[in-house]
C-alpha positions, 0 to 999 in steps of 0.5 A: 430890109429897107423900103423904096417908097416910090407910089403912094395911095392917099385917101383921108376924111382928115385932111390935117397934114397932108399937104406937107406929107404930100410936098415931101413925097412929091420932093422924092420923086413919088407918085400920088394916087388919091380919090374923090375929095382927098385927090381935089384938095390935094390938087387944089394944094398944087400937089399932081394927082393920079386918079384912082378912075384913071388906074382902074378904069371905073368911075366911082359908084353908089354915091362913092361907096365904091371906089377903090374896092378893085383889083387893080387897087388891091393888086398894087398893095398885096402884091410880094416879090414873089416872081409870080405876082410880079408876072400877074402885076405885069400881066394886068398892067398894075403897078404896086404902091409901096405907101397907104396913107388913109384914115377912116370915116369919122363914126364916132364923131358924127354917128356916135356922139351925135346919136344919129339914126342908123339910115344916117350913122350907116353912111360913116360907116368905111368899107374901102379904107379899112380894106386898103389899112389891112391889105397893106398892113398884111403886106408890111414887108411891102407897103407901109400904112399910115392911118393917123396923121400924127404919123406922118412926122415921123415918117417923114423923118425916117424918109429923109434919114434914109433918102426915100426908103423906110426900114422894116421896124417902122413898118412893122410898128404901123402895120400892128397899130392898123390892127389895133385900130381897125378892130376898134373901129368895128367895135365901136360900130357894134357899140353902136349897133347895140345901143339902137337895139335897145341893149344900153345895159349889159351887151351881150359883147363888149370890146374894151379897147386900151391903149398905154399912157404911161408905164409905171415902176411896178405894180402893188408890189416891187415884183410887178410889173404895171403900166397905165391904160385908158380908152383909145381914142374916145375923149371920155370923162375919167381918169385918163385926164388927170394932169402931174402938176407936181413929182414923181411918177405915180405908182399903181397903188397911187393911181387906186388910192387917188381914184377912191379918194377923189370919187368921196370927195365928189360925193358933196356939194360943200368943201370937203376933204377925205384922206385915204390910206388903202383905199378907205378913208380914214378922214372926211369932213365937209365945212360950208365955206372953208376948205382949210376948216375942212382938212384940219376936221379930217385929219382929225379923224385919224391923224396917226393913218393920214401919214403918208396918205392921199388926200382929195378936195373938191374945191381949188386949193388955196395957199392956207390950205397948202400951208396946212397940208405941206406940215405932213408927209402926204404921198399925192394931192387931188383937187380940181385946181391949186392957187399959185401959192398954193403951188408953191406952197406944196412945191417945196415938199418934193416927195409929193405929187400934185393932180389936177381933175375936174370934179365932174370926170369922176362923178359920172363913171358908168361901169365897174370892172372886175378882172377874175382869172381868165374872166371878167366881172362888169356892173353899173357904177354904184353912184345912183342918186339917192332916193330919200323918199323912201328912206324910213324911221323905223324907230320911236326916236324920230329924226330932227332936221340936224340929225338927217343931215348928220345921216346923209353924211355918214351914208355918203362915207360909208359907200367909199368903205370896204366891206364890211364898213361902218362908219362914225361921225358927228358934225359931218365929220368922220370920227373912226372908221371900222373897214373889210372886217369879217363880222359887222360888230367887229367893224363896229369895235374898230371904229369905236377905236379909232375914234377913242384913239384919236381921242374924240367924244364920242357921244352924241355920234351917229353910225353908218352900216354899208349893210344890215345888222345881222344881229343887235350886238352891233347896236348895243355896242355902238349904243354904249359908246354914245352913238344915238342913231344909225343909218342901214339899208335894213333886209335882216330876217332879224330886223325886229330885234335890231329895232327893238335894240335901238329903242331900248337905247333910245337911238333913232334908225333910219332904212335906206333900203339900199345896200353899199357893198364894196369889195 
Protein backbone atom coordinates (compact mmCIF):
# COMPACT_ATOMS: atom_id res chain seq x y z
CA UNK A 1 0.00 0.00 0.00
CA UNK A 2 1.42 3.23 -1.06
CA UNK A 3 1.32 6.44 1.16
CA UNK A 4 0.42 9.90 -0.24
CA UNK A 5 2.73 12.19 1.64
CA UNK A 6 0.68 15.40 1.87
CA UNK A 7 1.52 17.18 5.57
CA UNK A 8 4.55 16.81 7.42
CA UNK A 9 5.62 17.51 10.95
CA UNK A 10 9.34 18.45 11.59
CA UNK A 11 10.98 18.92 14.88
CA UNK A 12 14.88 18.44 14.94
CA UNK A 13 17.87 19.42 17.42
CA UNK A 14 19.94 18.29 14.21
CA UNK A 15 19.22 20.65 11.50
CA UNK A 16 21.78 18.40 8.87
CA UNK A 17 19.74 18.13 5.76
CA UNK A 18 16.72 19.81 6.27
CA UNK A 19 16.69 22.21 3.90
CA UNK A 20 17.11 20.15 1.17
CA UNK A 21 14.30 17.73 2.78
CA UNK A 22 12.05 20.42 3.09
CA UNK A 23 12.58 21.88 -0.70
CA UNK A 24 11.52 18.59 -2.06
CA UNK A 25 8.60 18.25 0.40
CA UNK A 26 7.89 21.76 -0.58
CA UNK A 27 8.50 20.69 -4.52
CA UNK A 28 5.37 18.10 -4.11
CA UNK A 29 3.00 20.34 -2.83
CA UNK A 30 3.27 19.09 1.16
CA UNK A 31 2.42 21.17 3.87
CA UNK A 32 5.35 21.80 6.86
CA UNK A 33 4.34 22.10 10.60
CA UNK A 34 7.29 22.70 12.84
CA UNK A 35 8.02 24.31 16.26
CA UNK A 36 10.28 26.47 17.85
CA UNK A 37 13.88 26.56 16.53
CA UNK A 38 13.37 23.97 14.02
CA UNK A 39 10.07 26.30 12.37
CA UNK A 40 12.62 29.50 12.39
CA UNK A 41 15.41 28.09 10.66
CA UNK A 42 13.15 26.39 8.43
CA UNK A 43 11.70 29.85 7.87
CA UNK A 44 14.91 31.74 7.61
CA UNK A 45 15.68 28.84 4.67
CA UNK A 46 12.53 30.57 2.74
CA UNK A 47 10.82 27.34 3.59
CA UNK A 48 6.63 28.14 4.68
CA UNK A 49 5.91 26.90 7.92
CA UNK A 50 2.74 26.13 9.66
CA UNK A 51 3.25 26.55 13.30
CA UNK A 52 2.26 24.07 15.93
CA UNK A 53 0.78 27.14 18.45
CA UNK A 54 -1.50 27.97 15.17
CA UNK A 55 -2.57 24.21 15.02
CA UNK A 56 -3.23 23.64 18.51
CA UNK A 57 -4.15 26.67 19.72
CA UNK A 58 -1.55 26.84 22.89
CA UNK A 59 1.65 28.42 23.00
CA UNK A 60 4.46 26.64 24.23
CA UNK A 61 5.14 26.21 27.94
CA UNK A 62 7.78 25.62 30.78
CA UNK A 63 10.53 26.89 28.99
CA UNK A 64 9.32 24.51 25.67
CA UNK A 65 8.77 21.43 27.55
CA UNK A 66 5.70 21.28 26.31
CA UNK A 67 4.82 21.97 22.70
CA UNK A 68 3.63 19.40 20.89
CA UNK A 69 2.03 16.95 23.67
CA UNK A 70 -1.84 17.74 22.19
CA UNK A 71 -4.32 16.13 20.99
CA UNK A 72 -4.58 18.02 18.01
CA UNK A 73 -0.68 16.95 17.21
CA UNK A 74 -1.35 13.51 18.51
CA UNK A 75 -4.48 13.17 16.70
CA UNK A 76 -3.17 13.79 13.07
CA UNK A 77 -0.48 10.94 13.54
CA UNK A 78 -2.45 8.29 15.28
CA UNK A 79 -5.32 8.56 13.40
CA UNK A 80 -6.33 5.33 10.88
CA UNK A 81 -8.82 5.02 8.04
CA UNK A 82 -11.16 3.79 10.53
CA UNK A 83 -14.20 5.92 9.57
CA UNK A 84 -14.83 6.63 13.05
CA UNK A 85 -11.40 8.43 13.38
CA UNK A 86 -12.04 10.28 10.36
CA UNK A 87 -15.25 11.48 11.69
CA UNK A 88 -13.61 12.63 15.29
CA UNK A 89 -10.51 14.22 13.14
CA UNK A 90 -13.33 15.90 11.47
CA UNK A 91 -14.98 16.39 14.44
CA UNK A 92 -12.03 18.45 16.03
CA UNK A 93 -10.86 20.17 13.08
CA UNK A 94 -7.58 18.04 13.06
CA UNK A 95 -6.07 17.34 9.83
CA UNK A 96 -3.77 13.98 9.91
CA UNK A 97 0.01 14.41 9.01
CA UNK A 98 1.28 11.46 6.96
CA UNK A 99 5.33 12.26 7.82
CA UNK A 100 7.04 12.69 11.21
CA UNK A 101 10.68 13.85 10.81
CA UNK A 102 12.16 14.54 14.38
CA UNK A 103 15.01 13.49 16.06
CA UNK A 104 15.81 13.89 19.70
CA UNK A 105 17.57 16.01 22.04
CA UNK A 106 21.39 15.13 22.08
CA UNK A 107 21.79 13.39 25.97
CA UNK A 108 24.54 11.65 24.96
CA UNK A 109 26.46 14.11 23.55
CA UNK A 110 25.90 16.89 25.97
CA UNK A 111 24.58 15.12 29.29
CA UNK A 112 26.63 12.05 28.85
CA UNK A 113 29.96 12.82 27.53
CA UNK A 114 30.25 16.07 29.24
CA UNK A 115 29.21 14.58 32.87
CA UNK A 116 26.92 17.33 33.47
CA UNK A 117 25.07 17.30 36.53
CA UNK A 118 21.71 15.91 36.74
CA UNK A 119 19.58 19.63 37.36
CA UNK A 120 21.74 20.16 33.82
CA UNK A 121 21.55 16.59 31.97
CA UNK A 122 17.57 16.75 32.76
CA UNK A 123 17.08 19.11 30.45
CA UNK A 124 18.42 16.96 27.19
CA UNK A 125 16.31 14.77 28.30
CA UNK A 126 13.04 14.86 25.17
CA UNK A 127 9.58 13.99 26.05
CA UNK A 128 7.71 15.19 23.11
CA UNK A 129 10.00 13.72 20.36
CA UNK A 130 9.94 10.46 21.59
CA UNK A 131 6.23 10.49 21.86
CA UNK A 132 5.74 11.84 18.39
CA UNK A 133 8.71 9.01 16.87
CA UNK A 134 6.35 6.38 18.59
CA UNK A 135 3.06 7.50 17.81
CA UNK A 136 3.83 7.49 14.04
CA UNK A 137 5.79 4.48 14.37
CA UNK A 138 2.68 2.59 15.54
CA UNK A 139 0.83 4.09 13.08
CA UNK A 140 3.22 3.21 10.04
CA UNK A 141 0.44 2.08 7.78
CA UNK A 142 -0.23 5.93 8.10
CA UNK A 143 2.55 7.88 8.94
CA UNK A 144 6.16 7.36 8.24
CA UNK A 145 9.19 8.42 10.59
CA UNK A 146 12.12 9.54 9.96
CA UNK A 147 14.40 10.02 13.01
CA UNK A 148 18.08 10.30 11.49
CA UNK A 149 19.15 12.44 8.91
CA UNK A 150 20.59 10.07 7.30
CA UNK A 151 17.25 8.93 6.19
CA UNK A 152 16.30 11.53 4.53
CA UNK A 153 18.19 10.60 1.02
CA UNK A 154 16.44 7.60 0.56
CA UNK A 155 13.24 8.95 1.08
CA UNK A 156 13.72 11.23 -1.12
CA UNK A 157 14.48 8.72 -3.49
CA UNK A 158 11.40 6.74 -3.13
CA UNK A 159 9.09 10.08 -3.07
CA UNK A 160 10.26 11.01 -6.46
CA UNK A 161 10.16 7.33 -7.74
CA UNK A 162 6.99 7.07 -6.72
CA UNK A 163 5.60 11.11 -7.18
CA UNK A 164 4.83 11.72 -3.65
CA UNK A 165 3.76 8.40 -2.03
CA UNK A 166 5.79 6.06 -0.05
CA UNK A 167 5.49 2.17 -0.10
CA UNK A 168 4.71 0.18 3.12
CA UNK A 169 8.23 -1.77 3.22
CA UNK A 170 10.04 1.42 3.60
CA UNK A 171 7.55 2.55 6.32
CA UNK A 172 7.75 -0.61 8.15
CA UNK A 173 11.63 -0.55 8.05
CA UNK A 174 11.59 3.07 9.73
CA UNK A 175 8.99 2.37 12.05
CA UNK A 176 11.30 -0.88 13.78
CA UNK A 177 14.47 1.29 13.81
CA UNK A 178 12.39 4.11 15.86
CA UNK A 179 11.74 1.25 18.11
CA UNK A 180 15.30 0.34 18.01
CA UNK A 181 16.33 3.71 18.77
CA UNK A 182 13.78 5.14 21.40
CA UNK A 183 14.42 2.20 23.55
CA UNK A 184 18.32 3.12 23.17
CA UNK A 185 17.64 6.25 24.00
CA UNK A 186 15.89 5.46 27.47
CA UNK A 187 18.83 3.41 28.05
CA UNK A 188 21.24 5.59 27.91
CA UNK A 189 19.28 7.87 30.08
CA UNK A 190 18.98 5.02 32.75
CA UNK A 191 23.12 4.44 32.32
CA UNK A 192 23.36 7.72 33.14
CA UNK A 193 21.04 7.89 35.93
CA UNK A 194 23.02 4.77 37.57
CA UNK A 195 25.98 6.31 37.04
CA UNK A 196 25.20 9.72 39.24
CA UNK A 197 23.99 7.07 41.67
CA UNK A 198 27.15 6.22 42.58
CA UNK A 199 26.45 2.43 40.74
CA UNK A 200 29.91 2.67 38.22
CA UNK A 201 30.31 -1.31 38.67
CA UNK A 202 27.87 -3.56 38.09
CA UNK A 203 24.22 -1.96 37.43
CA UNK A 204 21.49 -3.67 38.73
CA UNK A 205 20.41 -3.34 34.79
CA UNK A 206 22.21 -3.24 32.02
CA UNK A 207 21.09 -2.45 28.15
CA UNK A 208 23.19 -3.57 25.66
CA UNK A 209 22.35 -2.22 22.51
CA UNK A 210 23.85 -3.53 19.09
CA UNK A 211 23.56 -2.81 15.67
CA UNK A 212 25.00 -5.18 12.57
CA UNK A 213 28.11 -4.09 10.83
CA UNK A 214 28.75 -6.71 8.86
CA UNK A 215 27.38 -10.22 8.31
CA UNK A 216 29.99 -12.81 7.93
CA UNK A 217 29.85 -16.27 5.83
CA UNK A 218 29.34 -18.28 8.88
CA UNK A 219 30.15 -18.38 12.16
CA UNK A 220 33.08 -20.93 14.16
CA UNK A 221 31.90 -23.63 11.99
CA UNK A 222 30.59 -23.98 8.20
CA UNK A 223 26.90 -24.67 9.73
CA UNK A 224 26.59 -21.10 11.56
CA UNK A 225 25.24 -18.63 10.66
CA UNK A 226 27.42 -15.13 12.46
CA UNK A 227 27.28 -11.45 11.75
CA UNK A 228 29.39 -8.42 13.28
CA UNK A 229 27.74 -5.97 15.85
CA UNK A 230 28.84 -3.21 17.72
CA UNK A 231 27.57 -0.43 20.00
CA UNK A 232 24.84 1.52 18.27
CA UNK A 233 25.65 4.68 17.99
CA UNK A 234 28.20 5.40 20.72
CA UNK A 235 32.01 6.40 19.17
CA UNK A 236 33.31 4.22 21.94
CA UNK A 237 37.05 2.83 21.78
CA UNK A 238 37.23 -0.88 20.30
CA UNK A 239 36.89 -2.92 17.64
CA UNK A 240 34.03 -1.39 15.87
CA UNK A 241 36.76 0.78 14.36
CA UNK A 242 38.79 -1.56 12.86
CA UNK A 243 39.65 -0.61 9.04
CA UNK A 244 40.18 -3.70 5.92
CA UNK A 245 42.91 -2.37 4.28
CA UNK A 246 43.41 -5.52 2.44
CA UNK A 247 41.27 -9.09 1.55
CA UNK A 248 38.57 -11.14 2.05
CA UNK A 249 36.11 -10.72 4.62
CA UNK A 250 36.92 -11.70 7.76
CA UNK A 251 35.52 -14.62 9.55
CA UNK A 252 34.02 -14.93 13.02
CA UNK A 253 36.88 -17.02 14.46
CA UNK A 254 39.18 -14.11 12.77
CA UNK A 255 37.37 -11.43 14.46
CA UNK A 256 38.25 -13.53 18.23
CA UNK A 257 41.83 -14.30 16.83
CA UNK A 258 42.40 -10.71 15.84
CA UNK A 259 40.91 -9.29 19.07
CA UNK A 260 43.30 -11.66 21.47
CA UNK A 261 46.18 -10.94 19.20
CA UNK A 262 46.07 -7.59 19.25
CA UNK A 263 45.10 -7.02 23.08
CA UNK A 264 48.92 -8.96 23.83
CA UNK A 265 50.80 -6.88 21.77
CA UNK A 266 49.20 -3.92 23.64
CA UNK A 267 50.41 -5.16 26.77
CA UNK A 268 54.16 -3.28 25.71
CA UNK A 269 55.59 -0.35 25.39
CA UNK A 270 58.35 -1.83 22.98
CA UNK A 271 58.22 -3.30 19.52
CA UNK A 272 56.61 -6.47 20.03
CA UNK A 273 54.94 -8.87 17.79
CA UNK A 274 52.59 -11.94 18.98
CA UNK A 275 51.24 -14.52 16.70
CA UNK A 276 47.93 -16.54 17.58
CA UNK A 277 46.56 -19.58 16.45
CA UNK A 278 43.17 -20.25 18.40
CA UNK A 279 43.24 -17.63 20.66
CA UNK A 280 46.80 -18.50 22.47
CA UNK A 281 49.86 -16.97 21.23
CA UNK A 282 52.23 -19.54 20.31
CA UNK A 283 54.90 -16.61 19.38
CA UNK A 284 55.80 -13.36 21.22
CA UNK A 285 58.69 -11.10 21.37
CA UNK A 286 59.37 -7.83 22.04
CA UNK A 287 62.83 -6.08 20.56
CA UNK A 288 63.92 -2.21 21.52
CA UNK A 289 63.76 -0.63 18.30
CA UNK A 290 63.42 -3.14 15.56
CA UNK A 291 60.04 -4.49 14.62
CA UNK A 292 61.52 -7.06 12.25
CA UNK A 293 63.83 -8.14 14.91
CA UNK A 294 60.78 -8.70 16.95
CA UNK A 295 58.51 -10.99 14.47
CA UNK A 296 61.77 -13.03 13.28
CA UNK A 297 61.86 -13.77 17.52
CA UNK A 298 58.42 -14.72 17.56
CA UNK A 299 58.17 -17.08 14.77
CA UNK A 300 60.75 -18.63 16.44
CA UNK A 301 58.69 -19.59 19.11
CA UNK A 302 56.77 -21.77 16.93
CA UNK A 303 57.47 -21.66 13.40
CA UNK A 304 55.21 -25.24 12.62
CA UNK A 305 51.67 -23.46 14.58
CA UNK A 306 52.51 -19.74 13.11
CA UNK A 307 51.28 -21.31 9.87
CA UNK A 308 48.28 -19.78 8.72
CA UNK A 309 48.19 -17.66 11.89
CA UNK A 310 47.20 -14.14 13.17
CA UNK A 311 49.91 -11.78 13.83
CA UNK A 312 49.33 -8.38 15.64
CA UNK A 313 52.07 -5.30 16.19
CA UNK A 314 52.15 -2.76 18.08
CA UNK A 315 54.11 -0.46 15.95
CA UNK A 316 53.52 0.58 11.85
CA UNK A 317 54.49 -1.88 9.75
CA UNK A 318 57.33 -1.08 7.83
CA UNK A 319 58.48 -2.45 4.22
CA UNK A 320 61.47 -5.33 5.76
CA UNK A 321 58.98 -6.29 8.16
CA UNK A 322 56.14 -6.90 5.46
CA UNK A 323 58.90 -8.53 3.28
CA UNK A 324 59.49 -11.00 6.20
CA UNK A 325 56.19 -11.81 6.79
CA UNK A 326 54.95 -11.94 3.21
CA UNK A 327 57.42 -15.38 3.20
CA UNK A 328 54.35 -17.25 5.17
CA UNK A 329 50.94 -18.25 5.04
CA UNK A 330 49.41 -15.54 7.61
CA UNK A 331 45.28 -15.71 7.74
CA UNK A 332 45.32 -11.43 8.95
CA UNK A 333 47.61 -8.70 10.05
CA UNK A 334 46.97 -6.26 12.72
CA UNK A 335 48.96 -3.12 13.45
CA UNK A 336 48.23 0.47 14.26
CA UNK A 337 49.49 1.17 10.70
CA UNK A 338 51.50 -0.22 7.22
CA UNK A 339 54.14 1.99 5.13
CA UNK A 340 53.32 2.24 1.73
CA UNK A 341 55.68 -0.47 0.78
CA UNK A 342 54.79 -2.33 3.58
CA UNK A 343 51.30 -2.42 1.74
CA UNK A 344 52.55 -3.22 -1.15
CA UNK A 345 54.64 -5.65 -0.06
CA UNK A 346 51.61 -7.72 1.53
CA UNK A 347 49.51 -7.07 -1.23
CA UNK A 348 50.77 -9.32 -3.48
CA UNK A 349 49.59 -12.22 -0.66
CA UNK A 350 45.84 -12.15 -1.83
CA UNK A 351 44.69 -14.44 0.80
CA UNK A 352 45.85 -12.15 3.54
CA UNK A 353 43.90 -9.60 5.08
CA UNK A 354 45.43 -6.55 6.37
CA UNK A 355 43.88 -4.21 9.72
CA UNK A 356 44.22 -1.08 10.96
CA UNK A 357 43.53 -0.01 14.86
CA UNK A 358 44.97 2.46 16.72
CA UNK A 359 46.90 0.45 19.75
CA UNK A 360 44.95 2.48 22.34
CA UNK A 361 41.26 1.31 21.34
CA UNK A 362 42.33 -1.95 22.66
CA UNK A 363 43.98 -1.19 25.70
CA UNK A 364 40.91 0.39 27.53
CA UNK A 365 38.22 -2.35 27.17
CA UNK A 366 35.96 -1.82 30.43
CA UNK A 367 33.92 -5.09 30.61
CA UNK A 368 34.05 -8.66 29.71
CA UNK A 369 31.07 -10.33 28.47
CA UNK A 370 30.02 -13.97 28.69
CA UNK A 371 27.10 -15.37 26.88
CA UNK A 372 25.39 -18.92 29.00
CA UNK A 373 22.35 -20.45 27.70
CA UNK A 374 19.60 -17.95 28.29
CA UNK A 375 21.94 -15.69 30.37
CA UNK A 376 24.83 -13.75 30.58
CA UNK A 377 28.03 -13.31 32.47
CA UNK A 378 29.56 -9.77 32.85
CA UNK A 379 32.98 -8.88 34.74
CA UNK A 380 35.50 -5.91 34.49
CA UNK A 381 38.20 -6.26 31.82
CA UNK A 382 41.32 -8.13 33.28
CA UNK A 383 43.64 -5.15 32.28
CA UNK A 384 44.39 -3.64 35.60
CA UNK A 385 47.77 -2.10 35.90
CA UNK A 386 50.02 -4.29 37.65
CA UNK A 387 51.09 -3.33 41.00
CA UNK A 388 54.90 -4.63 41.53
CA UNK A 389 55.25 -3.37 44.96
CA UNK A 390 53.74 -6.17 46.08
CA UNK A 391 55.05 -8.70 44.24
CA UNK A 392 57.48 -11.00 46.68
CA UNK A 393 60.69 -12.99 46.47
CA UNK A 394 59.69 -15.90 48.15
CA UNK A 395 62.99 -17.70 47.73
CA UNK A 396 66.57 -17.77 48.69
CA UNK A 397 67.47 -17.26 45.00
CA UNK A 398 66.93 -13.26 44.57
CA UNK A 399 66.02 -11.78 41.65
CA UNK A 400 68.46 -9.47 39.56
CA UNK A 401 67.31 -6.43 37.55
CA UNK A 402 67.59 -8.74 34.01
CA UNK A 403 65.64 -11.34 35.83
CA UNK A 404 62.61 -8.98 36.78
CA UNK A 405 62.55 -8.14 33.37
CA UNK A 406 62.55 -11.36 32.17
CA UNK A 407 59.54 -11.90 34.70
CA UNK A 408 57.54 -8.90 33.80
CA UNK A 409 57.36 -10.43 30.21
CA UNK A 410 56.42 -13.79 31.03
CA UNK A 411 53.73 -12.48 32.99
CA UNK A 412 52.20 -10.23 30.52
CA UNK A 413 52.15 -13.34 28.02
CA UNK A 414 50.82 -15.74 30.48
CA UNK A 415 47.34 -13.59 30.99
CA UNK A 416 46.66 -14.01 26.91
CA UNK A 417 46.73 -18.09 27.82
CA UNK A 418 43.98 -20.14 28.27
CA UNK A 419 44.02 -21.77 31.29
CA UNK A 420 45.62 -23.67 32.34
CA UNK A 421 48.44 -21.60 30.90
CA UNK A 422 52.10 -21.63 31.57
CA UNK A 423 54.26 -19.84 29.55
CA UNK A 424 58.41 -20.29 28.93
CA UNK A 425 60.79 -17.23 27.79
CA UNK A 426 63.95 -16.06 27.97
CA UNK A 427 65.34 -12.93 26.30
CA UNK A 428 61.55 -11.38 26.19
CA UNK A 429 60.67 -13.88 23.99
CA UNK A 430 58.28 -16.94 24.35
CA UNK A 431 60.00 -20.18 23.77
CA UNK A 432 56.82 -22.91 24.36
CA UNK A 433 54.01 -22.42 25.48
CA UNK A 434 51.69 -25.02 27.45
CA UNK A 435 47.81 -23.66 27.11
CA UNK A 436 43.91 -25.02 28.41
CA UNK A 437 45.26 -28.22 29.63
CA UNK A 438 43.50 -29.85 32.64
CA UNK A 439 46.37 -30.19 35.15
CA UNK A 440 49.04 -27.33 35.53
CA UNK A 441 52.22 -29.83 35.15
CA UNK A 442 50.69 -31.35 32.08
CA UNK A 443 50.78 -27.62 30.74
CA UNK A 444 54.19 -27.42 32.02
CA UNK A 445 55.35 -30.93 29.89
CA UNK A 446 53.54 -28.88 26.56
CA UNK A 447 55.53 -25.95 26.85
CA UNK A 448 58.61 -27.76 27.44
CA UNK A 449 57.76 -29.53 24.04
CA UNK A 450 57.33 -26.89 22.21
CA UNK A 451 60.01 -25.16 22.82
CA UNK A 452 62.21 -28.58 22.41
CA UNK A 453 60.51 -28.89 19.06
CA UNK A 454 61.21 -25.64 18.01
CA UNK A 455 64.64 -26.50 19.15
CA UNK A 456 65.54 -23.90 21.67
CA UNK A 457 67.94 -23.93 24.63
CA UNK A 458 66.20 -24.12 27.11
CA UNK A 459 68.47 -23.36 30.21
CA UNK A 460 68.63 -20.24 31.53
CA UNK A 461 64.44 -19.74 31.07
CA UNK A 462 62.08 -18.39 32.89
CA UNK A 463 58.24 -19.62 33.54
CA UNK A 464 55.05 -18.26 34.09
CA UNK A 465 51.92 -19.98 35.85
CA UNK A 466 48.44 -18.09 35.18
CA UNK A 467 47.99 -19.59 38.54
CA UNK A 468 49.13 -21.45 41.71
CA UNK A 469 51.08 -24.62 41.65
CA UNK A 470 48.99 -27.16 43.47
CA UNK A 471 51.92 -29.20 44.04
CA UNK A 472 55.79 -28.89 43.42
CA UNK A 473 55.77 -31.71 40.33
CA UNK A 474 55.46 -28.58 38.00
CA UNK A 475 58.67 -27.36 39.60
CA UNK A 476 60.74 -30.21 39.53
CA UNK A 477 59.58 -30.69 35.96
CA UNK A 478 60.36 -27.17 34.85
CA UNK A 479 63.72 -27.16 37.22
CA UNK A 480 64.96 -30.22 34.97
CA UNK A 481 64.54 -28.52 31.86
CA UNK A 482 66.62 -25.53 32.77
CA UNK A 483 64.10 -23.20 33.99
CA UNK A 484 65.71 -20.83 36.83
CA UNK A 485 62.85 -18.93 37.87
CA UNK A 486 59.05 -18.72 38.13
CA UNK A 487 56.43 -16.14 38.29
CA UNK A 488 52.95 -17.16 40.04
CA UNK A 489 50.31 -15.68 41.84
CA UNK A 490 50.88 -17.95 44.76
CA UNK A 491 47.51 -18.85 47.26
CA UNK A 492 48.27 -22.85 47.46
CA UNK A 493 47.74 -24.38 50.94
CA UNK A 494 50.77 -26.44 49.43
CA UNK A 495 52.94 -23.12 48.77
CA UNK A 496 55.95 -24.34 51.43
CA UNK A 497 56.37 -27.07 49.29
CA UNK A 498 56.44 -25.22 46.08
CA UNK A 499 58.98 -22.96 47.71
CA UNK A 500 61.09 -25.59 49.02
CA UNK A 501 61.11 -27.28 45.71
CA UNK A 502 62.51 -23.87 44.13
CA UNK A 503 65.17 -23.61 46.59
CA UNK A 504 66.13 -27.08 46.18
CA UNK A 505 66.81 -26.27 42.54
CA UNK A 506 68.03 -23.01 43.34
CA UNK A 507 65.31 -21.35 40.82
CA UNK A 508 64.04 -17.90 42.10
CA UNK A 509 59.88 -17.30 42.53
CA UNK A 510 58.57 -14.23 42.55
CA UNK A 511 54.35 -14.04 44.18
CA UNK A 512 52.25 -11.70 42.35
CA UNK A 513 49.43 -12.04 44.38
CA UNK A 514 47.23 -11.92 41.27
CA UNK A 515 45.73 -14.56 39.60
CA UNK A 516 45.05 -14.75 35.37
CA UNK A 517 42.55 -16.93 34.54
CA UNK A 518 41.21 -16.80 31.23
CA UNK A 519 38.67 -19.19 30.12
Amino acid sequence: MMLKIQRALISCWDKTGLPELAAVLQKYGVEIISSGGTATFLQEQGIPVTTVESITGYPEILDGRVKTLHPAIHGAILATDQPHHQQQLKDAGIQPVQLVVVNLYPFVQEAIRKNLPIDQAIEYIDIGGPAMLRAAAKNYRFTLPLHRPEMYEPFIRLLEQHEGSIPEDFRIEMARQVFFYTAWYDGMIQQYFSQKQGDTGLPAQQALFLERQAELRYGENPHQRAAFYVPFNQSTRGMAHIRQLWGKQLSFNNYVDVAAAYQLVAEFDKAAVAIIKHTNPCGVALDDASLLRAYQKALQGDPVSAFGGIVALNRVVDEATASEMSRLFLECIIAPGFDPGALKALQRKKNVRLLELPIEHVREQKWDWKQLPGAFLIQNADNMPEDFRNWKVVTETPVDEALWKELIFAWKVVKHVKSNAIVLAKGEEVYGVGAGQMSRVDAVELAIQKAQKAGRQLQGMVLASDAFFPFRDGIDLAARHGVIAVIQPGGSVRDAETIQAANEHKMAMVFTGTRHFKH
